[in-house]
C-alpha positions as CSV (number, residue, x, y, z in Angstrom):
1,X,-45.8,12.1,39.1
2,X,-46.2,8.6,38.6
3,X,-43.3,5.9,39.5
4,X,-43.7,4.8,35.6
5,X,-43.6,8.8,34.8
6,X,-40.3,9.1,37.1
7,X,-38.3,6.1,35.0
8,X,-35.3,7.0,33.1
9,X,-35.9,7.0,29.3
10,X,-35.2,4.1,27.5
11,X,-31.8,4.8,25.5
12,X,-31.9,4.2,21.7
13,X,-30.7,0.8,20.6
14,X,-26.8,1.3,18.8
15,X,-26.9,2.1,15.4
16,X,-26.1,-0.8,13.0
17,X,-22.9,-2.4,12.5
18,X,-21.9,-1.9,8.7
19,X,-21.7,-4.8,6.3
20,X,-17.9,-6.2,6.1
21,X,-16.2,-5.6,3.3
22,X,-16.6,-7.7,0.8
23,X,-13.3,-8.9,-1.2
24,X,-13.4,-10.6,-4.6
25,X,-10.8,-12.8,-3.9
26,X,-9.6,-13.7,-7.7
27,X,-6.7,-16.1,-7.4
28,X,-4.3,-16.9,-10.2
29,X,-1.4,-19.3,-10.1
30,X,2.4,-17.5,-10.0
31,X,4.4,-19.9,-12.0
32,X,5.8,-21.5,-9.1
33,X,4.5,-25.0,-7.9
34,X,2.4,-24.4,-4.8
35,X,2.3,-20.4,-4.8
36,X,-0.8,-18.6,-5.3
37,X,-1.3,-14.9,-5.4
38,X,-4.6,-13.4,-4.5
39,X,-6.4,-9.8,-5.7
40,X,-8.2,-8.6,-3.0
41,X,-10.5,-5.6,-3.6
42,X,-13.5,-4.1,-2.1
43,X,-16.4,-4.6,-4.7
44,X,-17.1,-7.4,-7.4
45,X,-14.8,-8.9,-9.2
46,X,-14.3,-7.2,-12.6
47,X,-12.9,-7.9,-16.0
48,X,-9.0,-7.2,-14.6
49,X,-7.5,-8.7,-11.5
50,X,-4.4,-7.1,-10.2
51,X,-2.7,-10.3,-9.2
52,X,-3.0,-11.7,-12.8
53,X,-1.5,-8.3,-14.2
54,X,1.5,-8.7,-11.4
55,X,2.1,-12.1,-12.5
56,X,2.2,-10.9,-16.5
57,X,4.4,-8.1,-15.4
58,X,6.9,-11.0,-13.4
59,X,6.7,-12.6,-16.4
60,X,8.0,-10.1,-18.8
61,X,11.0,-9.6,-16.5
62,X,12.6,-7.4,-13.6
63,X,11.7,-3.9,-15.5
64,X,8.3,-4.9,-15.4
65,X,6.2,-2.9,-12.5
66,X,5.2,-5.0,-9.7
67,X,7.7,-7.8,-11.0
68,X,9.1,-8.0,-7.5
69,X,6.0,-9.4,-6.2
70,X,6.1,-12.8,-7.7
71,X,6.6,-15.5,-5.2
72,X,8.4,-18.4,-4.3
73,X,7.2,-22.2,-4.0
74,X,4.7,-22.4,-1.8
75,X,3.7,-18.9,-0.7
76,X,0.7,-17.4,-0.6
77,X,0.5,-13.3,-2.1
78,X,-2.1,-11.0,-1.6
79,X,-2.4,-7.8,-3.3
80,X,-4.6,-5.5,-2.3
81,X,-6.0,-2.6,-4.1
82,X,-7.1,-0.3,-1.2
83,X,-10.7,1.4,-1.4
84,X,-10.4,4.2,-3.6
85,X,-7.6,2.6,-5.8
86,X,-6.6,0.4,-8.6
87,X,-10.3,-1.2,-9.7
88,X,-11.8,-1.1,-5.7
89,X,-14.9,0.4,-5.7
90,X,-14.6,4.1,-4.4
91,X,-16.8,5.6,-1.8
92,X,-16.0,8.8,-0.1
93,X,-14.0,7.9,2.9
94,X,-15.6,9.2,6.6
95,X,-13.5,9.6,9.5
96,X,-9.4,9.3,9.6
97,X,-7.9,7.9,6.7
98,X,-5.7,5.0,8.1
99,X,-8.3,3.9,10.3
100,X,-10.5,3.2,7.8
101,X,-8.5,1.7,5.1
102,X,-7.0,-0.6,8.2
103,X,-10.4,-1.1,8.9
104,X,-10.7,-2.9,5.5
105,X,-7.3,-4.5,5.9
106,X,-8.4,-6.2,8.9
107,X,-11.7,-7.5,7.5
108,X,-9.8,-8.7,4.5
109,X,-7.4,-10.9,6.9
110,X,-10.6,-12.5,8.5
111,X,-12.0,-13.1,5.4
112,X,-8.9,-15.2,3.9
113,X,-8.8,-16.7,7.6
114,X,-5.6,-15.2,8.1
115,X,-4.4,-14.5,11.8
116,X,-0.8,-12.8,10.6
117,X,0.6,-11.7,8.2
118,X,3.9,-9.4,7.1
119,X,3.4,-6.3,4.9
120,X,5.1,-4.6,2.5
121,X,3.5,-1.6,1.5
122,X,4.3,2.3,-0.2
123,X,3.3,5.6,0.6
124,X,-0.4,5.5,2.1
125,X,-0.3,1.6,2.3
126,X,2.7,2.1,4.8
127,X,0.4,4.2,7.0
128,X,-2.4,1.7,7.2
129,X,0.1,-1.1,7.4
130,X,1.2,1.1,10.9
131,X,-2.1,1.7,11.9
132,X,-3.5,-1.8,11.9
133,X,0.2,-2.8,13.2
134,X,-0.6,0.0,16.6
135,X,-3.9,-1.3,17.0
136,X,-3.6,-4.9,16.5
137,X,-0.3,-6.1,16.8
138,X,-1.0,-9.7,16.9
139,X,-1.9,-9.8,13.2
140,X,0.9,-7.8,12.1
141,X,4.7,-10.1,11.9
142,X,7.3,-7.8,9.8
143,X,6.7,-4.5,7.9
144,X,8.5,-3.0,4.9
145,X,7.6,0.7,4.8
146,X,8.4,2.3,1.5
147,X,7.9,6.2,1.0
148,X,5.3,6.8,3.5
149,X,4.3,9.8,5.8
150,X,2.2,8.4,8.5
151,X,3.1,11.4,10.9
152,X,2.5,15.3,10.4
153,X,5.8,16.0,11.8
154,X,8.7,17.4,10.7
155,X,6.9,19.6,8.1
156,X,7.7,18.8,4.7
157,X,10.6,20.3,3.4
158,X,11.0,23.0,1.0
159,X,10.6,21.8,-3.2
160,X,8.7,18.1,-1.1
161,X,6.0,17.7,-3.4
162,X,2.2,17.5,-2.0
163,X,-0.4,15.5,-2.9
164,X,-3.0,17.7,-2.9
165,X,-1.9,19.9,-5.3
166,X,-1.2,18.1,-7.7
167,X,-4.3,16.3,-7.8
168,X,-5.5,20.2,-8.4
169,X,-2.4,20.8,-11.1
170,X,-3.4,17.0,-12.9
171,X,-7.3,17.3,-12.7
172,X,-7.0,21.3,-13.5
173,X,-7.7,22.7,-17.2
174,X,-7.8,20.4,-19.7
175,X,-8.4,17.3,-17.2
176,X,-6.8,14.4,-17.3
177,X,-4.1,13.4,-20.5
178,X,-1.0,11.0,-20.9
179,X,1.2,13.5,-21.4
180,X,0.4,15.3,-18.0
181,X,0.8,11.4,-16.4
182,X,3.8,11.4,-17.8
183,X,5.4,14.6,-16.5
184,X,3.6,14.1,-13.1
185,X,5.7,10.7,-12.9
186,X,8.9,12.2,-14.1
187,X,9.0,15.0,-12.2
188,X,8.0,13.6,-8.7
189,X,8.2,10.1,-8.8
190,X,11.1,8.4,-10.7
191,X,14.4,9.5,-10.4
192,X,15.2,8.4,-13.9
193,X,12.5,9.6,-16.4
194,X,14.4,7.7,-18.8
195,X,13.2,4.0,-17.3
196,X,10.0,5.1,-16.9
197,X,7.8,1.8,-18.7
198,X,5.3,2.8,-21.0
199,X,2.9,0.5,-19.4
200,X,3.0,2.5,-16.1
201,X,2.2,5.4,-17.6
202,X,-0.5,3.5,-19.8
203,X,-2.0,1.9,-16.4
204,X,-2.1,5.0,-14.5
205,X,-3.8,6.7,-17.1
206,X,-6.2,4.5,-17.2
207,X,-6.6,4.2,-13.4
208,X,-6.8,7.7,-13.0
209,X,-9.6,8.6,-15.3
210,X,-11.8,5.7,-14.2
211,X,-15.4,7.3,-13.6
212,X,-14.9,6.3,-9.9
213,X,-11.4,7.7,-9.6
214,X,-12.7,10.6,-11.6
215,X,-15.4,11.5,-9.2
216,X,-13.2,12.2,-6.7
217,X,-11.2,14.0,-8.5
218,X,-9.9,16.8,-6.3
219,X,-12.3,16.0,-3.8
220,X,-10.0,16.0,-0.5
221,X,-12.8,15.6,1.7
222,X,-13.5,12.6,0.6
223,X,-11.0,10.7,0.9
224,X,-10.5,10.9,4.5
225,X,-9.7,13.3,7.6
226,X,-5.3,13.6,7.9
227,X,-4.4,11.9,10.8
228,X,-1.1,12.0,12.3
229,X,0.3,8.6,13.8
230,X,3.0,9.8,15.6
231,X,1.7,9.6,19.5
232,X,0.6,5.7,18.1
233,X,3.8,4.1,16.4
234,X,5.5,3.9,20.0
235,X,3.0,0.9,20.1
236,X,4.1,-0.8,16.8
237,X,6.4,-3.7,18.1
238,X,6.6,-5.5,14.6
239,X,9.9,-5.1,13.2
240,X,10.0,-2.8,10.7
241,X,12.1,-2.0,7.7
242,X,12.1,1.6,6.3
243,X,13.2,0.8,2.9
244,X,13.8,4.3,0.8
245,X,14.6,5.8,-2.1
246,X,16.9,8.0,-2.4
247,X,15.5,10.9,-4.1
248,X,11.9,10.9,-2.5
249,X,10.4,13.7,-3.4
250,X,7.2,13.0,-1.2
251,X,9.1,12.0,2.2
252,X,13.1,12.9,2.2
253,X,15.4,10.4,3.9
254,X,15.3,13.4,6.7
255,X,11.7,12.2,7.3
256,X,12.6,8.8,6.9
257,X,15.4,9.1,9.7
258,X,12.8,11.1,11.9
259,X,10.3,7.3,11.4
260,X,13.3,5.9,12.6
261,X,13.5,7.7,16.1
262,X,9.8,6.8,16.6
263,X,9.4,2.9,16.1
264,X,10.8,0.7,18.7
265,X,12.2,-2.0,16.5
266,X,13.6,-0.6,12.9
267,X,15.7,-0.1,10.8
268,X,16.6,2.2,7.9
269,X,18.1,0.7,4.6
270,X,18.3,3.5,1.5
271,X,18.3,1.8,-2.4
272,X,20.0,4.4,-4.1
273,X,19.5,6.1,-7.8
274,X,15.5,5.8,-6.9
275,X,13.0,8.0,-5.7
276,X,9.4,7.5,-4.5
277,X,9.0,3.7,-5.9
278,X,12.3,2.1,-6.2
279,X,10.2,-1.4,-6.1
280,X,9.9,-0.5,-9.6
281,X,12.8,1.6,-10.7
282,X,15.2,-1.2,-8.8
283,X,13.0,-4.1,-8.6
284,X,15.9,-7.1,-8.4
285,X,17.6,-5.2,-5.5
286,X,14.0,-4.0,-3.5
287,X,13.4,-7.7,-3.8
288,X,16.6,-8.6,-2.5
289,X,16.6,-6.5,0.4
290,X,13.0,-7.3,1.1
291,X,13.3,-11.2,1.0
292,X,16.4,-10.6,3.4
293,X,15.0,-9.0,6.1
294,X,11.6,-10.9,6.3
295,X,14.4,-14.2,6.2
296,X,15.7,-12.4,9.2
297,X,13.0,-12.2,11.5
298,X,12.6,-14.6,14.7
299,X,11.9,-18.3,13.6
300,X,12.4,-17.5,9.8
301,X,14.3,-19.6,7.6
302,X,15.4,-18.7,4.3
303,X,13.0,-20.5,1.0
304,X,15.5,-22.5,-0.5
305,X,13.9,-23.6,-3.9
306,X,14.5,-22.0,-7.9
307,X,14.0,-18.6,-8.3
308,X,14.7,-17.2,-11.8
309,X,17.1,-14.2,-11.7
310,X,14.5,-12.8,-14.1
311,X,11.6,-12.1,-11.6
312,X,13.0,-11.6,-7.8
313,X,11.0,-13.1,-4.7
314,X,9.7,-12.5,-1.6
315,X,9.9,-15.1,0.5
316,X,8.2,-15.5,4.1
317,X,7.7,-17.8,6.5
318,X,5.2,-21.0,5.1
319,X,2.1,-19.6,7.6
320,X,2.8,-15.7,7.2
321,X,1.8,-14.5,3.8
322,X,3.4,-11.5,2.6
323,X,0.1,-8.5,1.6
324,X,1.8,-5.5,-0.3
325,X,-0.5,-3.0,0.1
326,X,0.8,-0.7,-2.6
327,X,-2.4,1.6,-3.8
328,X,-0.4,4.0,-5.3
329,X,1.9,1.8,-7.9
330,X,-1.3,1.0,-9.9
331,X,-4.1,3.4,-9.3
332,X,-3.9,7.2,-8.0
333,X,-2.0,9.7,-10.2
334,X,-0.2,10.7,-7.0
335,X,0.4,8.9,-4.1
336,X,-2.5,8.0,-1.7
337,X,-2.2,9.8,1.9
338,X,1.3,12.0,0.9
């Protein structure tokens, strides 16, 4: 055998990195001198934007969904409508579910040229907000965690609604209809069926029978392998707000106190009479309690400036824009990831 016979094989050159995500970046003006808010979704831009629908619903007053989300002078919002959600385009999902929608969370920071950034985010968003917040802590300031079940343990509890199955129960027989939106909502996610808005029924309707979102359908594979953060959030320093509904159906205020015991700097604060969104059942007071912790973090100072009593802020510090990363308000019929 030949010395060229006797060299070790060549090994195959890496397979190729995939394209970034790309973000379509739509920006609309809040009402406020100097704010902006941007909609940031994977895909095109297309005929709705999610930050001009938030700023309509601020405008109509604190009932309106999302009408907590409008901001103060001179800060910078960013809603983002994960893959999968709201009008992101919606490719099947490989590998673990937080890791790849923090995956797109992180390219969407380097793409606005943001270094940090706080979060507030509800059911799945909260377990991507963790999971970049583990792996990259540097570009994670404070967190407000709404309704989320980043961890496979404790087990739900007895009655705790699950989201496969009623993807199965909503998507089953007939398909799709208002009515089953309706009782789907009433049943699992607001504790008052009474205050439910018409247009959130109307919009996730519509979201939910979206040819993408409709494709999916009761697909589980395809929207990600479960992974369980709980050996990870002992590496989340960010301070961290678990802000809770009462009445969650999807992650009890058991579960909630079990998140508790897991993150090194946290705390528990419960809005009462809501369930699994209370950032729309009890917008003015979710506001409230979300402007005053991010006020309360290290070198934050309170925005003093007009805010109309009519559309609550969420104020943060001038070079740390607040993302909510809240799929589930405006796109899935159940919540993302629960």
């Amino acid at each position: 055998m030949s010395e060229e016979d006797s060299a070790p094989a060549a090994e195959p050159p890496p397979p190729p990195r995939p394209p970034p995500p790309r973000w379509c970046g739509n920006t609309g003006a809040t009402g406020f001198a100097g704010s902006t808010c941007t909609c940031a979704r994977p895909g095109p831009a297309r005929r709705r934007c999610s930050c001009t629908e938030a700023v309509r619903a601020a405008r109509r007053g604190p009932t309106s969904p999302r009408s907590w989300t409008r901001s103060p002078p001179g800060r910078r919002l960013v809603l983002v409508d994960l893959p999968q959600y709201g009008d992101s385009d919606k490719p099947p999902i490989e590998g673990p579910l937080f890791g790849f929608h923090a995956a797109h969370v992180r390219g969407l920071l380097d793409t606005l040229g943001l270094a940090r950034a706080d979060f507030v985010c509800q059911s799945l968003g909260g377990g991507v907000a963790l999971r970049l917040a583990a792996d990259s802590p540097g570009s994670v300031g404070g967190l407000v965690i709404t309704g989320s079940r980043p961890t496979a343990r404790p087990a739900p509890e007895a009655g705790d609604a699950r989201g496969p199955r009623l993807r199965e129960d909503y998507y089953g027989g007939e398909g799709p209809t208002h009515a089953k939106m309706r009782r789907l909502i009433a049943r699992y996610e607001w504790n008052d069926p009474a205050g439910i808005p018409e247009e959130t029924v109307a919009e996730r309707y519509r979201n939910s029978v979206d040819p993408g979102a409709l494709a999916l359908g009761t697909a589980t594979e395809a929207r990600g392998a479960a992974e369980d953060l709980g050996p990870d959030l002992a590496r989340v320093t960010s301070p961290v707000l678990l802000l809770w509904g009462e009445h969650d159906a999807f992650a009890g205020l058991g579960y909630a106190r079990h998140l508790l015991g897991l993150l090194a700097d946290a705390r528990l604060e419960v809005v009462p009479g809501t369930a699994h969104h209370p950032q729309e059942e009890r917008p003015a007071e979710y506001a409230g309690r979300v402007a005053a912790f991010l006020a309360s973090l290290p070198g934050r100072e309170p925005h003093r400036g007009a805010h109309s009593p009519a559309a609550p802020s969420t104020p943060t510090a001038p070079s740390t824009p607040t993302v909510p990363s809240v799929p589930s308000a405006s796109a899935a019929p159940i919540p993302g990831g629960n």
